[in-house]
N, C-alpha and C positions, 0 to 999 in steps of 0.2 A: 728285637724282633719277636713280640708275642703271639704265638700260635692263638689260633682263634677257633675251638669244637663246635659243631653244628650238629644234632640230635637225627639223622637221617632217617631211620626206623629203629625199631628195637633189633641193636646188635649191627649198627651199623653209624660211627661218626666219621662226617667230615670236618679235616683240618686247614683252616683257610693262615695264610699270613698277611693280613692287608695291607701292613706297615711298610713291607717288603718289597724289591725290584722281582722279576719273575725269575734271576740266575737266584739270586738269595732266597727265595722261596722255594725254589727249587730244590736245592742244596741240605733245605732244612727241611721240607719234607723226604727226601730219601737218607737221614740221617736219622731222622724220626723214626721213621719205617723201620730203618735196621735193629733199633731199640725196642721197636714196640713189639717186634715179632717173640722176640725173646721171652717175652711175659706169659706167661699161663692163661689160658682163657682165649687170646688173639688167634683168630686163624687167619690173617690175613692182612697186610699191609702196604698199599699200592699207591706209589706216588704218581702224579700227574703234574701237568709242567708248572702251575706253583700252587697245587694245594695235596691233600694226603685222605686217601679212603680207608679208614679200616677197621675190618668185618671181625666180629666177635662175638662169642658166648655169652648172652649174658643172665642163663644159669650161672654160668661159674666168674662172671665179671663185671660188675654192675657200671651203667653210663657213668656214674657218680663219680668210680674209681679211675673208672679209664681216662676222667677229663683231671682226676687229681695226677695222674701218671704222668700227663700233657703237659699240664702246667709244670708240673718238676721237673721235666727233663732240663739237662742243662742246652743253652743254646747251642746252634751249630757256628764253629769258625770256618773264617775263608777256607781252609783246606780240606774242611772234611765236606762230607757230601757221596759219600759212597765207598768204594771198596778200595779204591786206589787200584787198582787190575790197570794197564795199559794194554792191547791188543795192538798189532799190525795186522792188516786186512787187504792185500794183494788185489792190484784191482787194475783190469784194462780200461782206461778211458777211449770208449767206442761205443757210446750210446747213443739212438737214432734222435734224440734232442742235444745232444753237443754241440752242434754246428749253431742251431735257432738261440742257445741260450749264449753261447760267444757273442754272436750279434748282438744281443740284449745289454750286454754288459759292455761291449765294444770292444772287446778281447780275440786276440785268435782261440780256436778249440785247443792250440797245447799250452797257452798263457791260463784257457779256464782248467786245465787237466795239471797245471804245474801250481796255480793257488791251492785248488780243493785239496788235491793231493801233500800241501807242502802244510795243511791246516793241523791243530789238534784238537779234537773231538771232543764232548763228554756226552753219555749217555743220558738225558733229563732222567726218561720214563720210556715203559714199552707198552702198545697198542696196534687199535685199527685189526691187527692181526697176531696171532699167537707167534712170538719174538720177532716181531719189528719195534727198532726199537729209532726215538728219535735223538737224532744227534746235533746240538748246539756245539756252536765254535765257526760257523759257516761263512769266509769273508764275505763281508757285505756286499763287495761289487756282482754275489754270485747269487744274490737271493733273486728268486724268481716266482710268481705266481705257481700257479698249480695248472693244469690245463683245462681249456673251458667245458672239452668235452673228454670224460676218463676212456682208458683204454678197457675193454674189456678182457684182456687177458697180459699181466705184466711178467716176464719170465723169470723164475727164482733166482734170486742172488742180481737182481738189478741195482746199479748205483742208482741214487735219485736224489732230483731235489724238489720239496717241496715250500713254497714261502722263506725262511731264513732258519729251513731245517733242511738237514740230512741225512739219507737212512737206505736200508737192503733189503728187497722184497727177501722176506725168508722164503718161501712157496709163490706158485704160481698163482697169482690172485686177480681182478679188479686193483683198479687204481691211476691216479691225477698226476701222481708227480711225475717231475722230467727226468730224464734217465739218461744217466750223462754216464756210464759204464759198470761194468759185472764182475763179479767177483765168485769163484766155485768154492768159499767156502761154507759148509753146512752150519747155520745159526738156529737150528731148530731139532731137538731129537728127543721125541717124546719120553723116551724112553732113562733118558739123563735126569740127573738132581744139583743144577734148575732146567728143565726143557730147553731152555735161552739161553747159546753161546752169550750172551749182552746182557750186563746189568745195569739197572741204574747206579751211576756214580763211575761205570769206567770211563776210562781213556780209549782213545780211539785213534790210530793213526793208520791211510792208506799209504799203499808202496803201488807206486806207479810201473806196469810190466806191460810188456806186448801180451796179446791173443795167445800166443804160442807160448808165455812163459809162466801162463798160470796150471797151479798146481791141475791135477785132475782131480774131478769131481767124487767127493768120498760116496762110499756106495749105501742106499739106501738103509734108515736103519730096520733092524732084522725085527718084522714084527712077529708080536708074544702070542700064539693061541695057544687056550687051553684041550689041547686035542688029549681024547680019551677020558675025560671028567663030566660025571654024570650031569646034563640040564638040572639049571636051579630056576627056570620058570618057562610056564607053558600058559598060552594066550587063548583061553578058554571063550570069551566072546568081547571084541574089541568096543564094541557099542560105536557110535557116530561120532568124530573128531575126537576119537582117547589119541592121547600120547604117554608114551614113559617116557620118565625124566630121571635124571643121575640122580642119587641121593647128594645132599649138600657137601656130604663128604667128599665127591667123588672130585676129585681135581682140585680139593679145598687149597689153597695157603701159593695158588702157582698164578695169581692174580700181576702180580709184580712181571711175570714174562709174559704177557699177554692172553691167559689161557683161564678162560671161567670155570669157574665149578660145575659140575653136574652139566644138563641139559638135556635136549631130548633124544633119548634112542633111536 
């Protein structure tokens, strides 16, 4: 399985595996990633469900090297592919598509609540939203399209399925998937090192609970202001469609949990 480098801009290659099924491409780029972070010069290493992005210096790194580093990694085996972490993930099955996606599958809603639930996960990659992350391992009889028209508001910590993925709204967002039950625990906290309860490469297993016997929900995290510290900038004439935008640094290397660099103020 030869990784394959594609020149994206300067300071930026992608890693394709052609040769490869999309779990074993998978596997090998979030193996990849773990490696390449380590290197001097890389700010960033984010796998996707079977290829690998990643953003780099290249004052201090040249494309040349980075595709010599590529090529020499040694390959990924069956087993590796991420952190090894297993998670349990408490989850009431009582989402308002539970019923529609039984029918779908021909199953009762506790035959579809006793598969997902009895399944083990692995985390591909995380997207679409800062720590969602997608989870393969999903029995087939339960993969389901996405819906034709999205909800405009899905509530945080929703079970979902989308196509022959599975995964937890972090926050309340937009979004297609079916939402087959909820879970209060918190998968996102800006403020943590990685932001992302979810890596790529964990395990993943729900515990099926009533409504009432899930945990309560942890309390928002405490956010950081600089109260009392003198302004370090003042907007002296904004001119027509200016924006500020984060310096590249600002969020650098948290790509892997779904969360860009910089942006706009």
């Amino acid at each position: 399985m030869r990784p394959v480098p594609f020149d994206v801009r300067d300071g930026a290659v992608l890693v394709e595996f052609p040769e490869a099924s999309e779990a074993d491409a998978n596997r090998a780029s979030v193996t990849l990633a773990a490696r390449l972070r380590e290197r001097p010069g890389v700010h960033d290493a984010i796998p996707g469900a079977r290829s690998l992005l990643v953003l780099f210096d290249p004052r201090r790194l040249s494309h040349d090297t980075l595709r010599d580093a590529i090529d020499a990694a040694p390959p990924a085996g069956p087993a590796e592919g991420g952190t090894r972490r297993t998670l349990t993930v408490p989850a009431a099955y009582d989402g308002p598509d539970l019923d529609d996606l039984a029918r779908r599958s021909g199953l009762s809603a506790a035959e579809v609540a006793r598969r997902h639930g009895g399944a083990e996960y692995r985390v591909a990659f995380l997207g679409f939203a800062p720590g969602f992350a997608y989870l393969t391992g999903l029995p087939p009889e339960l993969c389901a399209p996405r819906l034709p028209t999205p909800r405009t508001r899905v509530p945080a910590g929703s079970l979902a399925i989308g196509g022959c993925y599975t995964g937890i709204y972090p926050g309340a967002s937009p979004g297609g998937w079916r939402l087959i039950g909820r879970t209060t625990l918190r998968l996102l906290d800006p403020g943590a090192d990685p932001p992302a309860l979810l890596r790529a490469g964990d395990r993943v297993r729900f515990e099926a609970v009533s409504a009432g016997e899930l945990p309560p929900p942890a309390s928002p995290p405490e956010r950081r202001v600089a109260d009392g510290r003198a302004p370090i900038l003042r907007i002296a004439s904004p001119g027509l469609s200016a924006t500020i935008q984060g310096v590249p640094g600002g969020g650098r290397g948290l790509g892997a949990s779904g969360i860009p660099p910089g942006g706009a103020i």
